[in-house]
C-alpha positions in Angstrom: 25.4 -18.9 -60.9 28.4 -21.0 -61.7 26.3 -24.4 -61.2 23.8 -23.0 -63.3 26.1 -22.0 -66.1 27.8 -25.3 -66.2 24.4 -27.3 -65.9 23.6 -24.7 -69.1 27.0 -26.4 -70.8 26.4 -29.7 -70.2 23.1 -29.4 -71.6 24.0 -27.7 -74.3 26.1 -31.0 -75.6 22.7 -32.8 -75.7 21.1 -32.8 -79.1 18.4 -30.5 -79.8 16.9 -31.9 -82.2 15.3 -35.9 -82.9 13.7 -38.4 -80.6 16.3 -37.7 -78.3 15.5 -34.0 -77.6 12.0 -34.9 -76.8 10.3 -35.4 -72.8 9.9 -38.6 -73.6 13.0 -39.4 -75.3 15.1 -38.1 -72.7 13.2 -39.7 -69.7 13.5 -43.3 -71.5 17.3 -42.1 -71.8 17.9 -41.8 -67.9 15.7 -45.1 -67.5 17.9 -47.3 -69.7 20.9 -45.5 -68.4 19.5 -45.8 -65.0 18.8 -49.9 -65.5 22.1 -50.3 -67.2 23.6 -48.9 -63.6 21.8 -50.8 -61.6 22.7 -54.2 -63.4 26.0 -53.5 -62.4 25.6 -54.5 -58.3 23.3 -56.9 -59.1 25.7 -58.4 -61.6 28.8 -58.5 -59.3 27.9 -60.9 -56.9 30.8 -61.5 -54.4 30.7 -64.1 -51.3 32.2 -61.8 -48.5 32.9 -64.7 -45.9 34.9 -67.2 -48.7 32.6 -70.1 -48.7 32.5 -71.9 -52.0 30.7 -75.4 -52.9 32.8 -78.4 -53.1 36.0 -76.2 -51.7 37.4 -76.3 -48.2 36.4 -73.5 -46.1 38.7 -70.8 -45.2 37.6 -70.9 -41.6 35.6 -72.0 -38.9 31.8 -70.8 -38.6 30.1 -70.7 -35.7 25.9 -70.0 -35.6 26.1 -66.7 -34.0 22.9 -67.2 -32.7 20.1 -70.2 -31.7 17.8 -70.8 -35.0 15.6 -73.7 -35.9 17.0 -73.7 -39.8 14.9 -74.9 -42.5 16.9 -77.4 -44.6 15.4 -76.7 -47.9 17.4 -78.8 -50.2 15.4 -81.9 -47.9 12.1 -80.2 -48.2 12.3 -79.7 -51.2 13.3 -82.9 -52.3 10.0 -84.7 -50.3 7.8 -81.9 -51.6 9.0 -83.1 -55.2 8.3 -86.8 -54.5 4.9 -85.6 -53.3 3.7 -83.8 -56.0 5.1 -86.4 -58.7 3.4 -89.1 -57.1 -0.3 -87.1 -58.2 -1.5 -88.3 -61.4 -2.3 -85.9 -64.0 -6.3 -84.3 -63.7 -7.7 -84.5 -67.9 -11.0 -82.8 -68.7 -13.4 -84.6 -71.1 -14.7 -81.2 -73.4 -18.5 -83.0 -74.7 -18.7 -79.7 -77.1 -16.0 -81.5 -79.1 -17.6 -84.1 -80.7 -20.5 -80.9 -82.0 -17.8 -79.1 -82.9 -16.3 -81.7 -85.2 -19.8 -82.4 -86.6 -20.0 -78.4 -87.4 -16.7 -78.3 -89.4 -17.4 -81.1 -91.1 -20.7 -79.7 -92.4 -19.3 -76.5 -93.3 -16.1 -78.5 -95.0 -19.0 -79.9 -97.1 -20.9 -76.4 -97.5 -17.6 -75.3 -98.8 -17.8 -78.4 -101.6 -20.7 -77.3 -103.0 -20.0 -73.5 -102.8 -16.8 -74.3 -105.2 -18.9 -76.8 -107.6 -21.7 -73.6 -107.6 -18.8 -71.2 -108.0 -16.5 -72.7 -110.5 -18.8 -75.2 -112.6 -16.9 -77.7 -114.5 -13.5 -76.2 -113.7 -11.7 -79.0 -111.3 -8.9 -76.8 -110.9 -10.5 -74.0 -109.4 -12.6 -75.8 -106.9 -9.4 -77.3 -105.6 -7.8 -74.1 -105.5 -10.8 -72.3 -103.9 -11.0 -75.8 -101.0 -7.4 -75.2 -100.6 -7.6 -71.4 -99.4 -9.6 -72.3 -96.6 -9.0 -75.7 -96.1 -4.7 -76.6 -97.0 -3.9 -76.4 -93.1 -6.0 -79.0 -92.0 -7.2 -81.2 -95.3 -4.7 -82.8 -97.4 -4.7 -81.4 -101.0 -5.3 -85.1 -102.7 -8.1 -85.4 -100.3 -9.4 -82.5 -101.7 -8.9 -83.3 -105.4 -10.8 -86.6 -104.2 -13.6 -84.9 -103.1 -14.0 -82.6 -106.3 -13.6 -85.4 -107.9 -16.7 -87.3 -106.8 -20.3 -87.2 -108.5 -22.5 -84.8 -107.0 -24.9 -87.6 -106.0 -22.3 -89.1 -103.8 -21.1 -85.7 -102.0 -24.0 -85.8 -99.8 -23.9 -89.3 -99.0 -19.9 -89.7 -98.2 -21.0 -86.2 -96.1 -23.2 -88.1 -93.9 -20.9 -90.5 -93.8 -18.0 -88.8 -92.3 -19.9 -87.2 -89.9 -21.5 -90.1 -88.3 -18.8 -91.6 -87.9 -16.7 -89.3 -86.8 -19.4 -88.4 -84.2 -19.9 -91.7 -83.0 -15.8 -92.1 -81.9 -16.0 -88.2 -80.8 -18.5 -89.6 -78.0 -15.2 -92.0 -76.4 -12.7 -90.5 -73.8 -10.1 -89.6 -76.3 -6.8 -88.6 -75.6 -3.7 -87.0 -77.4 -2.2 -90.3 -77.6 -5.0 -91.9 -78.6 -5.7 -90.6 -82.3 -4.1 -93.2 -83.8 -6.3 -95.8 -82.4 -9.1 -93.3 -83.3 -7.8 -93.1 -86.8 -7.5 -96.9 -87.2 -10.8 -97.0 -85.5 -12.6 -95.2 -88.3 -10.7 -97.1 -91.3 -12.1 -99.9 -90.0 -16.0 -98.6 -89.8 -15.3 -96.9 -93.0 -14.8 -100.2 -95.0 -17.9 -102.1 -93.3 -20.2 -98.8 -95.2 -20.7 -100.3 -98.7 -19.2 -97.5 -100.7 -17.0 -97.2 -104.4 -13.0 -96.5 -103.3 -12.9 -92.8 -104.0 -15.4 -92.7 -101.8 -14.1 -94.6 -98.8 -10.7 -92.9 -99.2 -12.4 -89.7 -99.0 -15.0 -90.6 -95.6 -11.2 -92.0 -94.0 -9.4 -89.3 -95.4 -11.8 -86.0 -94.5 -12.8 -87.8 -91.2 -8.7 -88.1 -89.7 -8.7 -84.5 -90.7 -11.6 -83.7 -88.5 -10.6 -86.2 -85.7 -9.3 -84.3 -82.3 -8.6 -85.3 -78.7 -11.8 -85.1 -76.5 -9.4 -85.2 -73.4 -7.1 -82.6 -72.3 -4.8 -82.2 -69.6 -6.5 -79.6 -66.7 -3.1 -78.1 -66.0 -4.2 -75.7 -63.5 -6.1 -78.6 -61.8 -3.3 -80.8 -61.8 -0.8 -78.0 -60.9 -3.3 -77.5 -57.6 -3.2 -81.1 -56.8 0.3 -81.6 -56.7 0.5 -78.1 -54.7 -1.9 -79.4 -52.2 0.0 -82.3 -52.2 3.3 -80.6 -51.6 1.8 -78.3 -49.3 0.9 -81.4 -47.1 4.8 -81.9 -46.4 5.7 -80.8 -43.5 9.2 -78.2 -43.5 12.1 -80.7 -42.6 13.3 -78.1 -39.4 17.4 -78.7 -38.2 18.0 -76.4 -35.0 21.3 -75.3 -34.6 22.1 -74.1 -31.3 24.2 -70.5 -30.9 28.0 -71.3 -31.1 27.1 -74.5 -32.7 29.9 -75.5 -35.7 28.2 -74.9 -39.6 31.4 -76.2 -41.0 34.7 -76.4 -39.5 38.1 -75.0 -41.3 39.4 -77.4 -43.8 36.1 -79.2 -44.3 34.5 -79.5 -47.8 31.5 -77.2 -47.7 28.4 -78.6 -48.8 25.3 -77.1 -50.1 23.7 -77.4 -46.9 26.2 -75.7 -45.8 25.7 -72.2 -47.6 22.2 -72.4 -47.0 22.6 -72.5 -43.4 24.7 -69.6 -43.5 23.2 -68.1 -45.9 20.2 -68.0 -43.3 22.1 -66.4 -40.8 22.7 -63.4 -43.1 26.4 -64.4 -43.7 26.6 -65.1 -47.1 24.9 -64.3 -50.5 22.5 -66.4 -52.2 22.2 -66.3 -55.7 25.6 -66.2 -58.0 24.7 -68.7 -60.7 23.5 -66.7 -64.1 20.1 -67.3 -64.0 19.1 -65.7 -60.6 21.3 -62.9 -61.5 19.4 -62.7 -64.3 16.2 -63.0 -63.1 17.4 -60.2 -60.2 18.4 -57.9 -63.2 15.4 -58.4 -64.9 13.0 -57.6 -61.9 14.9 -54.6 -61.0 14.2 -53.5 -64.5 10.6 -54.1 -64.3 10.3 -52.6 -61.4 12.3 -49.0 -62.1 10.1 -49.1 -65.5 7.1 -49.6 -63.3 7.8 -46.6 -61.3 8.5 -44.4 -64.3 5.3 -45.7 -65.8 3.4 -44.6 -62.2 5.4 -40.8 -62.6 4.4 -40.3 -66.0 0.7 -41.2 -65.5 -0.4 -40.1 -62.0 2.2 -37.9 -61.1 2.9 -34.8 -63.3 5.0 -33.0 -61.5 7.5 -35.7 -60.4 7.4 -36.9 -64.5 7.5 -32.8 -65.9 11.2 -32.2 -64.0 14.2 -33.9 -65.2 15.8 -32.6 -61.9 13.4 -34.6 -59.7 13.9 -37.8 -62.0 17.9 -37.7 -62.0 17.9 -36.8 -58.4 15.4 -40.5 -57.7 18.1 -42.4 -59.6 20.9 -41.0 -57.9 19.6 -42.4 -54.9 18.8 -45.0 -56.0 22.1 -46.3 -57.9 23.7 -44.4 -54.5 21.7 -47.0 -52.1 22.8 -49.9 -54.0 26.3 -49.1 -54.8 27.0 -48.4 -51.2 25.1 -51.2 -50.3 27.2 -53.7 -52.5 30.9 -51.9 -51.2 29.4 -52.4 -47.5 29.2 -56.1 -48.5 32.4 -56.2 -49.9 35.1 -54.4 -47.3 32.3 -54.8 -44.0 31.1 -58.5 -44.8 30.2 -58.8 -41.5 28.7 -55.4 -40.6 25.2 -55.9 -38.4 22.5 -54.2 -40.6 20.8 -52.8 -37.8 24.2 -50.1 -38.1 23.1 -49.0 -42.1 21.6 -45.9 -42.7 18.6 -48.0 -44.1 15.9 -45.1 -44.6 18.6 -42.5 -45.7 16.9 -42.7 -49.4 13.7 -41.8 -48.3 15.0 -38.9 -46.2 16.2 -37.0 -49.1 13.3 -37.9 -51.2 10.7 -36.6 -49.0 13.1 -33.4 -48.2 14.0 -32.7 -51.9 10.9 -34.2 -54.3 7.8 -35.0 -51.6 6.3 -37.9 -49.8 4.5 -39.7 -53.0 8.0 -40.3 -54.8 9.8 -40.9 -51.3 7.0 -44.0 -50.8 7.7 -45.3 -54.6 11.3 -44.9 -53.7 11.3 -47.2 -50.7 9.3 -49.7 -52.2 12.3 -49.7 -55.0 15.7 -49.9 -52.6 13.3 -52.2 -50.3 13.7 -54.6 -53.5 17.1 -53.8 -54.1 17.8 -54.9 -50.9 16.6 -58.0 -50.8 18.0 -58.5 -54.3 21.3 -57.7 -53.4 21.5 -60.5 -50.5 21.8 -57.9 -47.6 18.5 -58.2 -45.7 16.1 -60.9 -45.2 12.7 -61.8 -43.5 12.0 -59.9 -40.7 14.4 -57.0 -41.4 12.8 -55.9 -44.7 9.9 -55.3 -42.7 12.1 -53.0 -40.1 13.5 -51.1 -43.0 10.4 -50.5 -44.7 8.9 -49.5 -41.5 12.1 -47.2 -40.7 11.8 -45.3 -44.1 8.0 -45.2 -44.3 8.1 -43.4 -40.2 10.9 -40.9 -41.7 8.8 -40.0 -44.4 5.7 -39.2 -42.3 7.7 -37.1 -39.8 9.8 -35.4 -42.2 6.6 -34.6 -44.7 5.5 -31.6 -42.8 9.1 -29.8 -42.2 8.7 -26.4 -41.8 11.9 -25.3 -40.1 16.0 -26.4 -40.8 16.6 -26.5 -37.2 13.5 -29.0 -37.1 15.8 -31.7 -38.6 17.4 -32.2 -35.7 14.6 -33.0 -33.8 14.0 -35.1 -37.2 17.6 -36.7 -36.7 16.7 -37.0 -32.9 13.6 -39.1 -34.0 15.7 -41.5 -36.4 17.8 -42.4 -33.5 14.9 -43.8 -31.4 13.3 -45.2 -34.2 15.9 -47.1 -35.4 17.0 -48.4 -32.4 13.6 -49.1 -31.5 13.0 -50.8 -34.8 16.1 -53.3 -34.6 15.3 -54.5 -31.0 11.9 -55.5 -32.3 13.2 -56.7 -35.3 15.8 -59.1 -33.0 13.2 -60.2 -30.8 10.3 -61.6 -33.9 14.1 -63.3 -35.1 13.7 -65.2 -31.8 16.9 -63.9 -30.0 17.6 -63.3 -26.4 16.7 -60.4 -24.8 20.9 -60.0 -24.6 21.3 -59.9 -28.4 18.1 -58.0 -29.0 19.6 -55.5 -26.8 22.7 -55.3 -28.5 21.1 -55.3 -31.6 18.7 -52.0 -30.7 21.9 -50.4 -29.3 23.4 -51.1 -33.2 20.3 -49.4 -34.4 20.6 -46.4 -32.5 24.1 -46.4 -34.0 22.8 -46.3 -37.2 20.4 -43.6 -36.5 23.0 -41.3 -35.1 25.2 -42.5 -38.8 21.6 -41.5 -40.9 20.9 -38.3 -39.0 24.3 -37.0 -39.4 24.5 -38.2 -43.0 20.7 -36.2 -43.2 22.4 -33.3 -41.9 25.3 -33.3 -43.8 24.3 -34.4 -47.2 21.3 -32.3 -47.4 23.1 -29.0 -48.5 25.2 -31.0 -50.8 22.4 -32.0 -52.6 20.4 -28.7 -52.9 23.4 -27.0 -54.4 24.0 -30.2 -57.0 20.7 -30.6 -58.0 19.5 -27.0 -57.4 16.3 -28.3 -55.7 14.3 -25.3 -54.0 13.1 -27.2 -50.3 10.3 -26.0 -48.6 12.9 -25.2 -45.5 14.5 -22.5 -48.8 11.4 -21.1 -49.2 10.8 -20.4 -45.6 14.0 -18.8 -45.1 12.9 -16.4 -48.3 10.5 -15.2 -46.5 12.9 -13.6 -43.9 12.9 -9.8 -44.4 16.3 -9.8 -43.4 16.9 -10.6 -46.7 19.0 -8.3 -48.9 17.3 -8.3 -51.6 14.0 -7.4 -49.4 15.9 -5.0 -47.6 16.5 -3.3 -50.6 13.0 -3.4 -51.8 12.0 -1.9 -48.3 13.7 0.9 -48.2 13.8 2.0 -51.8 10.6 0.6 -53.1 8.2 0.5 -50.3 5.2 0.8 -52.0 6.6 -2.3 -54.3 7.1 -4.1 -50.6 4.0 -3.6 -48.8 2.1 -4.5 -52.4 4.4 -7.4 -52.1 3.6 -8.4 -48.9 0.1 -8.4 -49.5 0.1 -10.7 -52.8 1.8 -13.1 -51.0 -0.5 -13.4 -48.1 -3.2 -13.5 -51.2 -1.2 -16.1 -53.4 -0.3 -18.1 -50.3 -3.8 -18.6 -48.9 -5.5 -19.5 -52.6 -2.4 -21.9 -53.1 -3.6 -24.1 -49.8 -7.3 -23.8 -51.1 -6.4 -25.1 -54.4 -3.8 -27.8 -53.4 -0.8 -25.9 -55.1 2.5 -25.2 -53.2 2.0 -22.3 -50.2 5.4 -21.4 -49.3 6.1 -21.3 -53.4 3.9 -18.8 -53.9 4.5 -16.6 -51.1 8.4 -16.9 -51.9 7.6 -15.7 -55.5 5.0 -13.3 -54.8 7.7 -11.6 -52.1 10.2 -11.3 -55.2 7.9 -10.6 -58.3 8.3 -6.8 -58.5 11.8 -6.9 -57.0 13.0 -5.2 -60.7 11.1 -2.1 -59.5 13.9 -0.9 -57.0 16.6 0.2 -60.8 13.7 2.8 -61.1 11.1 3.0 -57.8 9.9 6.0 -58.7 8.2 5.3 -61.9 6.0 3.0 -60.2 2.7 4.7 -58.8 2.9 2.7 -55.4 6.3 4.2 -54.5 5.4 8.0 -55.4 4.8 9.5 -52.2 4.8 13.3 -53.6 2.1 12.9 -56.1 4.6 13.5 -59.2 4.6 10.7 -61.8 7.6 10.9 -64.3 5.4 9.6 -67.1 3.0 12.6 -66.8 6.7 14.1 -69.5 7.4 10.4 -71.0 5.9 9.3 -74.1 3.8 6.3 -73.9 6.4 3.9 -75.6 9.5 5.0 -73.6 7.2 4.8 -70.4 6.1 1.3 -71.7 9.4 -0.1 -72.1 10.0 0.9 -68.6 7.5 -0.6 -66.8 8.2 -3.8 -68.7 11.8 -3.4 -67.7 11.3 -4.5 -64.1 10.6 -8.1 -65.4 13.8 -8.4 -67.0 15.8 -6.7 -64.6 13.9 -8.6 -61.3 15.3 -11.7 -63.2 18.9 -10.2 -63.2 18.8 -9.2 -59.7 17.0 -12.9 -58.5 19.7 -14.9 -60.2 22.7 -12.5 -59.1 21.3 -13.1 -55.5 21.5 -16.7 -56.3 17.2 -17.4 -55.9 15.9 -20.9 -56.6 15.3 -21.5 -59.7 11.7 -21.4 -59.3 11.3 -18.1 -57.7 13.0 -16.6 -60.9 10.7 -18.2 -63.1 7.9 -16.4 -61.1 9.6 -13.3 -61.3 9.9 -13.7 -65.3 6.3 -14.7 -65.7 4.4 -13.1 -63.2 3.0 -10.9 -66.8 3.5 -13.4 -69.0 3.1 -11.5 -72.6 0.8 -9.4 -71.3 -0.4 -5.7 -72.7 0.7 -2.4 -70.6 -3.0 -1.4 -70.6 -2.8 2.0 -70.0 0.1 3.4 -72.0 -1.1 1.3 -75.0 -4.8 3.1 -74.3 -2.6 6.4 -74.1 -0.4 6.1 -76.8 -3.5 5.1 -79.1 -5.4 8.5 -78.0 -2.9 9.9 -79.9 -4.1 9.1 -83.4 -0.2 7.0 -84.3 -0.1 3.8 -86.0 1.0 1.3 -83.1 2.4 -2.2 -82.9 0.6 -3.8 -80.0 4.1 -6.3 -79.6 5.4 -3.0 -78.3 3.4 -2.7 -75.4 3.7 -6.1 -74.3 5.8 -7.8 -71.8 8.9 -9.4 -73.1 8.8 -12.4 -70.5 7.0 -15.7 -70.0 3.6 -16.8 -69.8 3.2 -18.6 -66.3 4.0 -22.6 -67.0 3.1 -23.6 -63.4 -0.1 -22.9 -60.8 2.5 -21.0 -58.4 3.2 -18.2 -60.8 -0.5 -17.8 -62.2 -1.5 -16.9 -58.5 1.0 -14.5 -58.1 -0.1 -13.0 -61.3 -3.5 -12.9 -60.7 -2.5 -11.5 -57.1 -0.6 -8.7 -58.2 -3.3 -7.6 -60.9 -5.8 -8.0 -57.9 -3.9 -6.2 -55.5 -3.3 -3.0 -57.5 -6.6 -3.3 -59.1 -8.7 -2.8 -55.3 -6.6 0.4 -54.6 -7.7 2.1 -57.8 -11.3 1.4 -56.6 -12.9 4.8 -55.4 -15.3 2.8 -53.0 -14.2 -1.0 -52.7 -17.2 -3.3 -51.7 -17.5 -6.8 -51.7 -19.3 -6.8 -55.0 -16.9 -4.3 -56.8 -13.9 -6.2 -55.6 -15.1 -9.4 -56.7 -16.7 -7.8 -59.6 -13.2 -6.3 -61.0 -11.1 -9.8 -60.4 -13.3 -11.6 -63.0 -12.9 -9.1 -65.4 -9.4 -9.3 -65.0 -9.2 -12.7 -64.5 -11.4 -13.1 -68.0 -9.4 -10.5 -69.6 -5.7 -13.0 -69.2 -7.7 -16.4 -69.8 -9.1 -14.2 -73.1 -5.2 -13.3 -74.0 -4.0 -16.5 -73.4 -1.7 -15.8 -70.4 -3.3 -19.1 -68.6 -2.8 -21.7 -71.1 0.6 -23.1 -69.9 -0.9 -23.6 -66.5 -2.9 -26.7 -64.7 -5.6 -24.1 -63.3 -9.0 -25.9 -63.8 -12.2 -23.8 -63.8 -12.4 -24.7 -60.2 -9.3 -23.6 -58.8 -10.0 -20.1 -60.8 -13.7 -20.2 -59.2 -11.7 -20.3 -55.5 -9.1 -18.0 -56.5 -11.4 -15.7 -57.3 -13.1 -16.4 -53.9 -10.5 -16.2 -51.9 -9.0 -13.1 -53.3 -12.1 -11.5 -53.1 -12.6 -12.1 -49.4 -9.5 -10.9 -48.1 -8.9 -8.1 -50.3 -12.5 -7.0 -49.2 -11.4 -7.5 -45.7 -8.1 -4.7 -46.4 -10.2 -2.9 -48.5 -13.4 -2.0 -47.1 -14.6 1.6 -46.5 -13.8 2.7 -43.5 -16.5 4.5 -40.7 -15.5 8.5 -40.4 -15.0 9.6 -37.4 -16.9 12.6 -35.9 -14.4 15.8 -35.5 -13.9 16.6 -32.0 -16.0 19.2 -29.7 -13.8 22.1 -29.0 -16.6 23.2 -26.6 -17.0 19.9 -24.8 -15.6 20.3 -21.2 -12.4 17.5 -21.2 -12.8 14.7 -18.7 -10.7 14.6 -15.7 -9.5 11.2 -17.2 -8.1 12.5 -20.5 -5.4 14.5 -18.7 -4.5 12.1 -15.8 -5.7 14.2 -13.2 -7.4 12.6 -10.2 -11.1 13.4 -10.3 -13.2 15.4 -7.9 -14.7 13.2 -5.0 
């Protein structure tokens, strides 16, 4: 209650009104909160073991194992030579020279649209040639073409585009347009035409002049891959124990890449990688938000789940980055690599605990602390935990779960060190390491777990199967005071369970909320027909109005008694809107016989209407339930029968709206309530009274019988 009331005051300091009070606005709130915190590890970039470029090296540094290194800065370099040595791949485009023909003509339709539009007015022809024209024709050309006689526009027309098509037909490049220019001066004064007219045929026809050859980028880009591709890797092997750089000596580039390959030192501290890190992590937590929002409704409709995803998140990569800083040297085979995915799958589900991985799997890498092989182990690690930990039913089942880590990991790591291409010695010691860090993660798993429950106030599914223990006090209460209310109970949580796993909802939900709904009936059992055992009913002397604000009392007070025994969250909505708004039938039928004016808001329920799948099954359950033991003679047909009308009567009223039930998942509601009520339900065979005349058998009074 206390965590609740101050979650209650901190939201309470949000504002509750503008962009920012919206779903969306708060969820692109925690993303840019959540970027702006993970910038922060990715942005302090630290070089545990010393090494700097150009500076002498604080110690000595031996290869701690036998690699055949990859000297990059050499392959690189020939790869480079290789690829400028290609000469660029242009693409002659024979549609150019039509195309030029085509805007030429319609330069020239233009011409005489403006002489047929603006007749004798200069001005406005150049104008009108200008609007369409300015960008690519000079604006004296254009005068110069108004200018001419109309004989002469057709002729300097044909003009400019045969000779523009005739140099169009060359191989001509962006460099070359100069000569293509000069080119058509010279044809143009060979054509025996007045000056205005030649300007204008050398003038219109540079304008319409473009390169027929282009540079095929991608083609050339492929060449000089294939080309670079052809270079073989230059490959330096440095024996284990082998000196990288001895104390004293100036470290060299080289250097820092070879021991950067051995997983000793971080790679990227210029801006620009940073940068680029920062800006990948970015993408990628806005990708995963975008995934939420659109394919997952659940995950994207609870702030909870979203904060909790960040927090560990931003959790792996701080810890991660400290680790780096005070343990440079720490084997990662010891981290608690799939420790993110754990709670994930335990606290939101598998779906966001696979998204999850995929992001710290990136942050990893990102942050300099795995590489090659080992991002495979680690995805592999957290992908196993959240198969075996998806279908935890039990608490004490996470110790087999932690049990399981331990192998895995230190399985993992000594295949992990043996695709590295150690010795069966150090891939030894390096799956002893991993079984260390399993025992670290499953403690951690075992110890952390609580901690988040209570700080988030997630409801696991290992909560909701200890609800269902009737050792429970509130339970125990509602069994011996209200056992009517608990053997109803029972019942509409075997219903609500069963059509929850038919329609895909969440089982142990259900039954955890249908166990609680009516729990408000034990402040007054005895105004509930269920619990009268002596066939009075204390609303036979009530009015209809006092008797409806009783029964509509158990709502409000099952609430108070769920969150005073500290119930998740989501069982207390169920218990609030398990009737939603909904009429008290009968007492507003009653009160009506009686001739008074009535307010129909008096009859109703004072709660919620059902906002998730979980609570319309237990309202349709409970309705159900009740419903069958009123029937004098409960078939198949009746039972079935009386749960669509009811059913129809709450879709009618509205009580469904807030939920994701599809016509479907009513259809197999419906069915599956109507089976196994019919199963309670069904008329039983009467036995025949006993013969009083009928000589007992020897048998029936364990006596020996006669030989």
């Amino acid at each position: 209650m206390r965590r609740r009331r101050l979650i209650n005051r901190a939201g309470s300091l949000w504002p509750g009104t503008g962009p920012l009070s919206t779903t969306l606005g708060k969820r692109i709130v925690l993303g840019a909160l959540v970027i702006g915190l993970a910038a922060v590890p990715l942005a302090v970039r630290i070089v545990p073991l010393g090494l700097e470029l150009g500076e002498p090296a604080p110690r000595t540094f031996r290869a701690p194992r036998s690699i055949q290194y990859v000297d990059q800065t050499a392959t690189s370099a020939l790869r480079q030579i290789a690829a400028d040595a290609v000469a660029p791949v242009y693409e002659f485009h024979q549609a150019a020279q039509t195309q030029a023909r085509q805007d030429i003509v319609g330069f020239f339709a233009s011409v005489s649209s403006a002489r047929a539009s603006h007749s004798g007015d200069a001005t406005a022809q150049v104008a009108f040639l200008k609007e369409r024209y300015e960008s690519r024709v000079h604006t004296a050309t254009i005068a110069a073409v108004v200018s001419l006689p109309p004989e002469s526009v057709d002729s300097v027309a044909r003009s400019v585009e045969g000779l523009v098509g005739s140099i169009l037909s060359a191989r001509i490049r962006e460099g070359d347009l100069d000569a293509a220019r000069d080119q058509l001066a010279r044809s143009a004064e060979l054509i025996p035409l007045a000056l205005v007219e030649r300007f204008v045929v050398i003038s219109v026809g540079t304008a319409f002049l473009e390169p027929t050859v282009t540079l095929d980028e991608a083609a050339t880009a492929r060449a000089r891959a294939e080309a670079s591709d052809r270079v073989s890797p230059v490959v330096v092997a440095v024996q284990e124990g082998e000196n990288i750089v001895e104390k004293g000596d100036i470290v060299t580039a080289r250097d820092i890449e070879l021991v950067s390959s051995l997983g000793g030192l971080e790679q990227g501290r210029d801006i620009l990688s940073v940068g680029a890190g920062i800006v990948l992590m970015s993408l990628l937590i806005l990708a995963a938000g975008a995934y939420w929002a659109a394919y997952d409704e659940r995950v994207w409709g609870r702030m909870r789940d979203l904060m909790l995803l960040a927090t560990l998140l931003l959790g792996m990569m701080y810890i991660t980055r400290a680790m780096s800083l005070l343990f440079p040297e720490v084997s990662p085979y010891v981290m608690p690599v799939p420790l993110a995915a754990i709670f994930a799958t335990l606290l939101v589900g598998s779906a966001p605990a696979v998204v999850l991985t995929v992001l710290t799997t990136v942050a990893g890498l990102l942050l300099g602390f795995s590489g090659g092989v080992q991002v495979v182990a680690s995805l592999l690690a957290s992908l196993a935990a959240i198969a075996a930990l998806s279908g935890l039913s039990q608490r004490s089942h996470l110790f087999y779960a932690g049990g399981f880590m331990v192998g895995l990991l230190g399985l993992v790591s000594l295949g992990t060190s043996l695709a590295s291409g150690n010795a069966a010695g150090e891939a030894l010691m390096a799956g002893l390491q991993g079984v260390a860090g399993g025992l670290v993660t499953a403690i951690l798993m075992l110890g952390l777990l609580p901690f988040f429950e209570f700080v988030f106030g997630v409801t696991t599914d290992i909560t909701l199967l200890e609800l269902g223990n009737p050792s429970h006090p509130l339970l125990k209460r509602l069994m011996t005071e209200a056992p009517g209310t608990y053997s109803h109970s029972v019942m509409a949580a075997n219903l609500a369970e069963t059509a929850a796993e038919a329609i895909g909802a969440n089982p142990l939900l259900a039954r955890a909320g249908a166990y609680f709904h009516d729990v408000g009936k034990v402040v007054r059992p005895a105004f509930f027909v269920e619990n009268q055992a002596d066939g009075q009913n204390p609303h036979d002397t009530t009015s209809p109005s006092l008797s409806a604000r009783i029964i509509t009392a158990h709502v409000r007070e099952g609430v108070e008694l769920a969150e005073e025994h500290g119930l998740p969250q989501e069982v207390v909505d169920i218990v609030r809107q398990h009737h939603g708004t909904s009429v008290v039938g009968y007492f507003y039928d009653k009160a009506s016989k009686k001739g008074a004016p009535l307010l129909e808001a008096d009859f109703r329920y004072d709660g919620r209407k059902p906002a998730s799948r979980e609570a319309a099954l237990v309202m349709i359950a409970d309705m159900a339930e009740a419903g069958v033991r009123s029937l004098p003679q409960a078939t198949p047909q009746k039972i079935e029968a009386m749960i669509r009308t009811m059913v129809r009567g709450k879709i009618d009223d509205h009580q469904l709206d807030d939920t994701s039930l599809t016509l479907a998942d009513i259809e197999t509601v419906v069915r599956v309530y109507t089976r196994m009520l019919a199963s309670v339900y069904h008329p039983r065979v009467e036995y025949p009274e006993p013969n009083e005349d009928k000589e007992p058998h020897a048998s029936q009074h364990r006596q020996p019988q006669g030989a």
